[in-house]
N, C-alpha and C positions, 0 to 999 in steps of 0.2 A: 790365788793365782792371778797375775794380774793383763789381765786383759788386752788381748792384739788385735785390733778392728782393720788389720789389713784384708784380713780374706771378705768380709764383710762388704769395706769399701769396694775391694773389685769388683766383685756383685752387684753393688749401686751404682758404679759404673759403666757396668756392663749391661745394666737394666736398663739406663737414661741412653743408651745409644739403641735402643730397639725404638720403632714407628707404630703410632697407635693410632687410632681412625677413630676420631670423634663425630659428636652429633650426628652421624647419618643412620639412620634408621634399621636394624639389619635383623636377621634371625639369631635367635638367643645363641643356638651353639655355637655361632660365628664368632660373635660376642667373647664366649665365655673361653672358645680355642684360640683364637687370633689373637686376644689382647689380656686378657685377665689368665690367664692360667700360662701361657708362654711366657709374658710378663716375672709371675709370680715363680713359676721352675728358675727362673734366671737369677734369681734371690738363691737358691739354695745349692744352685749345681755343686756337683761335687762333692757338695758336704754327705754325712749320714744325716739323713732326715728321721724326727723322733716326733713319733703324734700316737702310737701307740701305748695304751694305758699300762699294756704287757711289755711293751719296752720299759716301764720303768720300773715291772717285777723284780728287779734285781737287786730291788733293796729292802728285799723281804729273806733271808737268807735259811727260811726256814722248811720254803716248800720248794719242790719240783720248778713251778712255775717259775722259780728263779733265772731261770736257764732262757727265759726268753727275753731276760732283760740287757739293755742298752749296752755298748762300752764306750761309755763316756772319756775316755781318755782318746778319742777317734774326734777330731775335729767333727759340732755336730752344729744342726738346728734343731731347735724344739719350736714347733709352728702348731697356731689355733687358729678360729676363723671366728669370725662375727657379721654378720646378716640381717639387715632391715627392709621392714618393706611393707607398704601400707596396707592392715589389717582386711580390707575390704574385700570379699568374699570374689569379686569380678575376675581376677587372676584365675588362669584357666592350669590346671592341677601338671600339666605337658610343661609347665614352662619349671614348676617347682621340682618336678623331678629332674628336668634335664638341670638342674640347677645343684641339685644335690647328687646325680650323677656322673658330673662332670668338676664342679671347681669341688665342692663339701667331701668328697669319695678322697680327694689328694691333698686336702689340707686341712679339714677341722680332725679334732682330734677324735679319737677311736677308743671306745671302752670297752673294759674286757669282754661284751658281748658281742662289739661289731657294731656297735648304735654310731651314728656321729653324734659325737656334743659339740654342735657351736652354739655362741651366743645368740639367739634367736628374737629380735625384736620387731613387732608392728605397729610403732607408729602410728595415730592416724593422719592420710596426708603423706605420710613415707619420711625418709631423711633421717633425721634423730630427734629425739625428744630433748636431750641434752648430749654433745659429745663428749661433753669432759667424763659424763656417770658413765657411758657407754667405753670409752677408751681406761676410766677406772676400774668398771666390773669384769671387761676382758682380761686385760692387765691381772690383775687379783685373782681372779680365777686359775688363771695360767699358770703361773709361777708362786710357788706357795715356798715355806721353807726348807722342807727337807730336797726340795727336788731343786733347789736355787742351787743349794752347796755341793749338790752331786756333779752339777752341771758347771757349775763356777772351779771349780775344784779339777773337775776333769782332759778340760784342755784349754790354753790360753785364747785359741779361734773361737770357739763355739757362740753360738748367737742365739737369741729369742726371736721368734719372729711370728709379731700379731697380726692379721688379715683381716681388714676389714670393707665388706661390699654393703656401700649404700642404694636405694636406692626409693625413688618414686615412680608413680604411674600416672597414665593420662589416656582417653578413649581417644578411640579413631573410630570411625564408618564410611564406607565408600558407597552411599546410597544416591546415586542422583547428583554424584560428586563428594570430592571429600570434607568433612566436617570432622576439626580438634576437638575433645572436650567431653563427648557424651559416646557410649556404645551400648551394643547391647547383650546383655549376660547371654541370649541363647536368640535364636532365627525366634521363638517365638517371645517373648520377651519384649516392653518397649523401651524407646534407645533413654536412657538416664546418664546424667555428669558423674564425668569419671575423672579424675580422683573427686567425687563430692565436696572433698574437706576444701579444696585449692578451688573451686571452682566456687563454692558458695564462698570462701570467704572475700573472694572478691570482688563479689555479684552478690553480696548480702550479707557483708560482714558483721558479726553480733559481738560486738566488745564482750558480753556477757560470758560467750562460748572460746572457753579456755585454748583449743584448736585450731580456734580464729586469728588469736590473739598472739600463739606461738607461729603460726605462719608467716603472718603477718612482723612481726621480729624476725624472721628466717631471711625474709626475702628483702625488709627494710624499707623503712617510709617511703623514700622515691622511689623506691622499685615499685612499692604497692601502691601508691597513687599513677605513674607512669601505666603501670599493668591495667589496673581499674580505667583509669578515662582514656589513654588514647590504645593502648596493647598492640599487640603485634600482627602485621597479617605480610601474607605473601605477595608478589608482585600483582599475581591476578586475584588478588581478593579475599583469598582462606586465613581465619580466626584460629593464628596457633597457638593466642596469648594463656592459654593453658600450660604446652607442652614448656612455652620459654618459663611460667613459674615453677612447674615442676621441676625444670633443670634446676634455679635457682637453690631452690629449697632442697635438693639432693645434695648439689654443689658449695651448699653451704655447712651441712651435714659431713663431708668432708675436711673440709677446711679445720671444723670446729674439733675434729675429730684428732683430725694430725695436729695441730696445734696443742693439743692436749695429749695427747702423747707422751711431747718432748716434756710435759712436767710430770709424767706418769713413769715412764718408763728409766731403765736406769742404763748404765754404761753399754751391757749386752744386749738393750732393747733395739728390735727395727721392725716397722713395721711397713705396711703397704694396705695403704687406702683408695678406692674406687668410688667411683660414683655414676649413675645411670638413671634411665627409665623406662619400664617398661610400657610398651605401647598395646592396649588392650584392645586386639581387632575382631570382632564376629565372626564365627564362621571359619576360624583359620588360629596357628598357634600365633601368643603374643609374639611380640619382635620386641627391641631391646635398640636404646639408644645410649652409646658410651660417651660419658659426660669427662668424666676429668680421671686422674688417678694422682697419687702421691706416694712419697717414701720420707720416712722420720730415722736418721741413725746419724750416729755421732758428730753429734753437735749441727747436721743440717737437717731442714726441713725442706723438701723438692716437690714442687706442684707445676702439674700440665694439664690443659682442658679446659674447657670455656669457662667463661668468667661469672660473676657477681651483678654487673650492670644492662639492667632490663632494655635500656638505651641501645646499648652496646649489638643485641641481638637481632638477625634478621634470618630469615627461611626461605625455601623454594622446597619442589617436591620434582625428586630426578627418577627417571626411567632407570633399574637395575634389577638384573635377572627377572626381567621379566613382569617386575612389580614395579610398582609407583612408590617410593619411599622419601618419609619425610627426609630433610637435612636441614640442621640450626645450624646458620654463623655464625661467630661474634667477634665483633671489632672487622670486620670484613674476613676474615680466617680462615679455613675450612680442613677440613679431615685433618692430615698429621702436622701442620704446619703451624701449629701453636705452641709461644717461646715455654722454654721452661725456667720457674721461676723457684729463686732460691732463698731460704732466710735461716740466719742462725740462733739457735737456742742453748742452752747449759744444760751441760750431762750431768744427770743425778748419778752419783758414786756409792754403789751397794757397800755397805760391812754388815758381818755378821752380827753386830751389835744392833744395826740397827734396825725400828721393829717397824713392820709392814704391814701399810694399811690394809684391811679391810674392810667390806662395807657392812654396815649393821644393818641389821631389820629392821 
């Protein structure tokens, strides 16, 4: 059946006219309700949403359980989610839950026990280790064969739609004033660099250390010379050059991620890429800084949110409910008033002939 990516585009239409509030500092569910989950519903309105395993009983024709499967003939989406984020113990367990019960409860998918499966990856340092293996293994995982042809087959609207949230981290402490860069796991506890990996590799970079080195590529020569010898601070003096490589290396983890995509995915793929950091504060739940987001579907590739060039960024720290909260610029820019940018790529065209990667052990 061959494929109408009208309903699709109105959707990405309708999603690039919503406003998103980058680099300012805020509480995770803010985050995760204002921008990444309102966001990501606007992707699928209207349609039947398909992420249940038992939605897709119905191609088992033998048992009861059939009865709770999908009707694909129903303009649908079938939506996964994929989730990175630096291995490092420091992440306070309030922030993963609300994480997994708020965006992973509505969009990764659901096995017949009620578990979410998404892709679950830590990084060290955060971001992606590779996005291409990452926007591969989601992809692959996803859409397998027999459920391609149910889905292809069943209405000419219907779409794929992969989710993917990057992200890194970086300390805060407000002791005696604020300090980027180090926090500390508990009040007793002393204050240590957070994220380590981003922090040593640029204050002690070991070409030897494979982490270093992949950072270090992340964020790119002048970035990382720029970051190392002159780095970042705010008008009155505070060391964010942390927080702006973190962005960096989330922000590039993005990019690398949607870019790969467009060769990953085929005519019915769209997806929606995020990127952030979480800010690891003492004493209180992380906060969360919304960096950039993206969308990959029919033939364009669409990116908003701060950029690439270490140059480019500058910070202050503003008075907001009550709290004192970081905010990055970039290019002079701030909250939603960052262009969005467009590039186009070639739609891989599904047959049943032809066969589909997998990735080996």
């Amino acid at each position: 059946m061959k494929f109408n990516p009208e309903a699709g585009q109105a959707r990405i239409e309708a999603f690039w006219k919503l406003r998103a509030e980058f680099g300012v500092e805020r509480e995770a569910r803010d985050v995760y309700l204002d921008d990444i989950i309102s966001d990501r519903y606007s992707l699928v309105r209207g349609m039947q949403l398909v992420r249940d395993e038992l939605q897709f009983a119905g191609l088992d024709k033998d048992g009861d359980i059939s009865a709770c499967g999908a009707d694909f003939t129903l303009p649908s989406v079938i939506t996964t989610l994929a989730h990175t984020n630096c291995g490092d113990r420091i992440h306070q367990a309030e922030t993963t839950a609300i994480y997994f019960q708020t965006v992973a409860s509505r969009f990764a998918t659901i096995s017949e026990t009620g578990e979410y499966k998404l892709e679950a990856f830590a990084p060290t340092g955060g971001g992606t280790e590779d996005g291409a293996t990452l926007a591969h293994v989601t992809w692959a995982h996803h859409i397998d064969d027999v459920l391609r042809e149910q889905i292809y087959k069943g209405n000419p609207s219907s779409y794929v739609l992969s989710n993917f949230d990057l992200r890194t981290h970086v300390g805060r402490m407000d002791e005696g004033g604020i300090a980027i860069g180090k926090t500390r796991e508990s009040k007793w506890r002393y204050p240590r660099a957070a994220c380590g990996a981003i922090v040593g590799c640029l204050a002690h970079h070991n070409e030897k250390n494979a982490v270093h080195r992949r950072l270090r590529s992340d964020l790119g020569e002048e970035n990382f010379q720029h970051l190392r010898e002159k780095g970042v601070k705010t008008s009155d003096g505070v060391d964010v050059t942390p927080a702006v490589a973190a962005a960096i290396v989330a922000l590039r983890g993005m990019h690398n991620t949607a870019a790969a995509l467009g060769d990953e995915m085929d005519e019915r793929g769209m997806a929606h890429v995020t990127a952030a950091i979480t800010v690891n504060r003492p004493g209180m739940l992380d906060t969360i800084i919304y960096l950039g987001r993206a969308t990959v579907f029919n033939g364009e590739m669409a990116t908003q949110g701060l950029g690439l060039d270490a140059t480019q960024y500058s910070a202050e720290f503003q008075k907001r409910r009550g709290d004192t909260v970081l905010v990055l610029h970039y290019g002079g820019m701030a909250d939603s008033r960052y262009p969005i940018e467009r590039s186009a790529y070639t739609i891989r065209q599904w047959h049943k002939s032809a066969e589909i990667p997998l990735l080996e052990d």
